[in-house]
N, C-alpha and C positions, 0 to 999 in steps of 0.2 A: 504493500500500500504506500504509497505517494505520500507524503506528509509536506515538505516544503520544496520549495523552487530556489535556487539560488541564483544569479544572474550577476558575470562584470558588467559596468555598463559603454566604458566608449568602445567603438568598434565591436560591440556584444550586442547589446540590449538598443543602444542609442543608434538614429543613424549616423552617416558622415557630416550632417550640419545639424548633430546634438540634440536630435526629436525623438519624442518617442511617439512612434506612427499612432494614426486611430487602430489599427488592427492590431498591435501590440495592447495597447491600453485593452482594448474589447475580450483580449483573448487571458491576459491576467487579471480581469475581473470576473471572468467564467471560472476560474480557476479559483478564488475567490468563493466564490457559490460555490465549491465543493468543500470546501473547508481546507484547502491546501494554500499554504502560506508562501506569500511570492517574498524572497528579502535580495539585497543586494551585497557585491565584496567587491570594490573598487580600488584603485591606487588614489581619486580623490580624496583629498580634505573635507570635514563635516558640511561646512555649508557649501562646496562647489557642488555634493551628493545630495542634499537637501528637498529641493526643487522636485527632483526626480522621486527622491522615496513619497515625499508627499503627493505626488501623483499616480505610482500606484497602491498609493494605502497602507503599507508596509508594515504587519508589526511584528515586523524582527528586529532584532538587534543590525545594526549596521556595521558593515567590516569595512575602515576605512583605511586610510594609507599601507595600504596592503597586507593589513592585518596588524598594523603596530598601535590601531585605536580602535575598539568596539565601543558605539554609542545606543543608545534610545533615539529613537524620532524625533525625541523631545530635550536629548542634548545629554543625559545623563548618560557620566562614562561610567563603561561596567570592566574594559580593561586597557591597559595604556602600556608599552614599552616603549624605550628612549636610547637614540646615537650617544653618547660619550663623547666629549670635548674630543679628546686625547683620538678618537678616531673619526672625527670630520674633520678636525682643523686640518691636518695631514692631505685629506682628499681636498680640500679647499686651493690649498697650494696646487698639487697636482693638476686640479681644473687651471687653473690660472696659467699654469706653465703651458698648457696644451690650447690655451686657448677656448674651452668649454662652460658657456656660462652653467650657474646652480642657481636653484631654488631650495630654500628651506619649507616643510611645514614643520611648523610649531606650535605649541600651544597657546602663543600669544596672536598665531596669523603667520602670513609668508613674509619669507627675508629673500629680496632676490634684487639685483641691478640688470638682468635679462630685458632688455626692452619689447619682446615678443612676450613675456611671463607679464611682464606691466602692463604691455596691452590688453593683453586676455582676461587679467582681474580690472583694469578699469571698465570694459565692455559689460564683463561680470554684473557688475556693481550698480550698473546703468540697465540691467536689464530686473536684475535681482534683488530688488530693494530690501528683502525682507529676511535675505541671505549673503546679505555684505559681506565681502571678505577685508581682513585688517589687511593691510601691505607694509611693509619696514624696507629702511634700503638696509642693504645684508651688511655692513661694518654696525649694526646693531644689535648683529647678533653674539649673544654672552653665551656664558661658558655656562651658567647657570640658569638657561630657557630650557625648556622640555621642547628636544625635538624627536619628531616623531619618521622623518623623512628627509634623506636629500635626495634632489634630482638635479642629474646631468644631463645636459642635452649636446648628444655628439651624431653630427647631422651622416660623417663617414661611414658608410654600413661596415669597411674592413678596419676605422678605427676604434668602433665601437666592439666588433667582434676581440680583436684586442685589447681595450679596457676591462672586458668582463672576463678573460682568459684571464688577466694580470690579477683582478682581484676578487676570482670567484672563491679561491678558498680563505680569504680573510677573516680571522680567527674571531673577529672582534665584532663583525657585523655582515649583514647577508646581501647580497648584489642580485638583483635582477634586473631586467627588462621588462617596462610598461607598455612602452610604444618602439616603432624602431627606429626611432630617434632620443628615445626616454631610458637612460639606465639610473635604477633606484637604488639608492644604499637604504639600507633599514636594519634594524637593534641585530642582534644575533637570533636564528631560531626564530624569526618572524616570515610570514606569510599567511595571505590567504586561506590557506589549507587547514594551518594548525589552528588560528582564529577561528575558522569554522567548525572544527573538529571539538573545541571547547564547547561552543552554543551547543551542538548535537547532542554531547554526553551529561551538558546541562538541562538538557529539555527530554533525554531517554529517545533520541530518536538514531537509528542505526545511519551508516551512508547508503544502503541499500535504499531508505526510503528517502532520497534526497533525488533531486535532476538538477544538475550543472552547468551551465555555460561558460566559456572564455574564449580568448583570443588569443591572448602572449604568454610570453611566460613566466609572468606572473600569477598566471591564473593555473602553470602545469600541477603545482600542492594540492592547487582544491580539486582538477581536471581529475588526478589519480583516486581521492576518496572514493566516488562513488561510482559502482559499472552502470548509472545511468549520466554519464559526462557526454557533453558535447562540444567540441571544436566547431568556431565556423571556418567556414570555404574557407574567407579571407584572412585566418590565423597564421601564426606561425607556424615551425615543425616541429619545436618541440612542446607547441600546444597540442597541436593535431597528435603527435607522438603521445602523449598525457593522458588524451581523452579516449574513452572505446566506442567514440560515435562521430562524425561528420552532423552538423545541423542541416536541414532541409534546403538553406538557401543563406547568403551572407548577410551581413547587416542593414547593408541597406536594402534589402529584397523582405525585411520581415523573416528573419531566418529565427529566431527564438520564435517569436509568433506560430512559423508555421509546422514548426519541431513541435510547440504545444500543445497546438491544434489539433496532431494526430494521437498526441498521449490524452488529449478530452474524450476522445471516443473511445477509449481501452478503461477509464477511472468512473 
């Protein structure tokens, strides 16, 4: 039996200009009527994911910065892990030397000088009044902020495939890939996967009765939980590798939609 939905959302759930279709909406509110819970596990921060959970109703817990903050709908943290000075400051250099701007999330809001990252939250801001993001320029950022995320943006597909060889096994904190232009540092032992794996064994629900969606791979932890995982089309490989399912169609085609659509007629 089917108990909850899990869903990333850019390149997942969202389309390529950040909607969520009417047939999406239509098809996790069916889902909804059956008593099966739709929630989300993004690499967003709490109010960039906001918008979205309150549109499809959500009452799950929220997995955010890719598992290094679980929220309530309504903002209350239920768990939180944090980068260490001692190993961002180090990557901060490294950016700089390479040329790679970063973004922090933090708990106080983003620290970033990215003029592409300041564009995207002032638009943000202007569109989402009611889900402001703070913005900090990054020489504000202290040793003693709870961060939850750094991102690097390295636009090279073979420079990037080489940052994340250089620091996949760093002892200190965990490296993935959001987008493939996005590589995320996060706490040690964090992702998606195990964040999810906590709500599950907190609510008694097996991964067998979970259905999965992702993209990248960031989303490969949570892809492997359940044998009802889906990679879309347009994922990576070592998402598609992750999941034991291709989705019916890509993101912008309504591809969750129409993967759920065929599992309404079976529940």
């Amino acid at each position: 039996m089917i108990k909850w939905v899990v869903c990333d959302l850019d390149n997942t759930l969202l389309t390529g200009d950040k909607r969520l279709s009417p047939k999406t909406l239509e098809v996790l509110a069916s889902l909804r009527d059956k008593g099966i819970a739709v929630g989300l596990a993004t690499g967003r921060a709490y109010e960039l994911a906001k918008p979205y959970a309150q549109a499809i109703q959500t009452d799950l817990p929220l997995i955010l910065n890719n598992g290094a903050l679980t929220k309530t709908l309504k903002g209350a943290v239920l768990s939180a892990s944090h980068l260490k000075p001692e190993v961002f400051r180090p990557l901060i250099t490294y950016a700089n030397e390479h040329g790679y701007p970063v973004t922090f999330h933090a708990e106080e809001g983003f620290y970033t000088e990215d003029p592409e990252r300041l564009a995207f939250y002032d638009a943000w801001n202007q569109r989402h009044k009611d889900a402001a993001v703070s913005v900090h320029a990054l020489n504000r950022l202290h040793d003693t902020q709870r961060v939850y995320k750094m991102l690097m943006v390295i636009d090279d597909p073979s420079r990037m495939t080489a940052t994340l060889e250089q620091f996949r096994h760093h002892p200190n904190c965990h490296i993935t890939r959001s987008q493939h232009n996005f590589l995320d540092v996060l706490p040690p032992d964090t992702s998606k996967g195990e964040a999810l794996l906590v709500l599950l064994k907190g609510a008694n629900i097996k991964p067998e009765e979970i259905i999965v969606f992702g993209d990248e791979d960031n989303d490969v932890e949570m892809l492997q939980l359940s044998p009802h995982s889906y990679a879309m089309p347009n994922a990576s490989n070592n998402a598609k590798e992750a999941a034991c399912h291709l989705a019916f169609d890509d993101h912008d085609a309504d591809g969750v939609a129409k993967t759920l659509a065929s599992w309404l007629k079976r529940l």
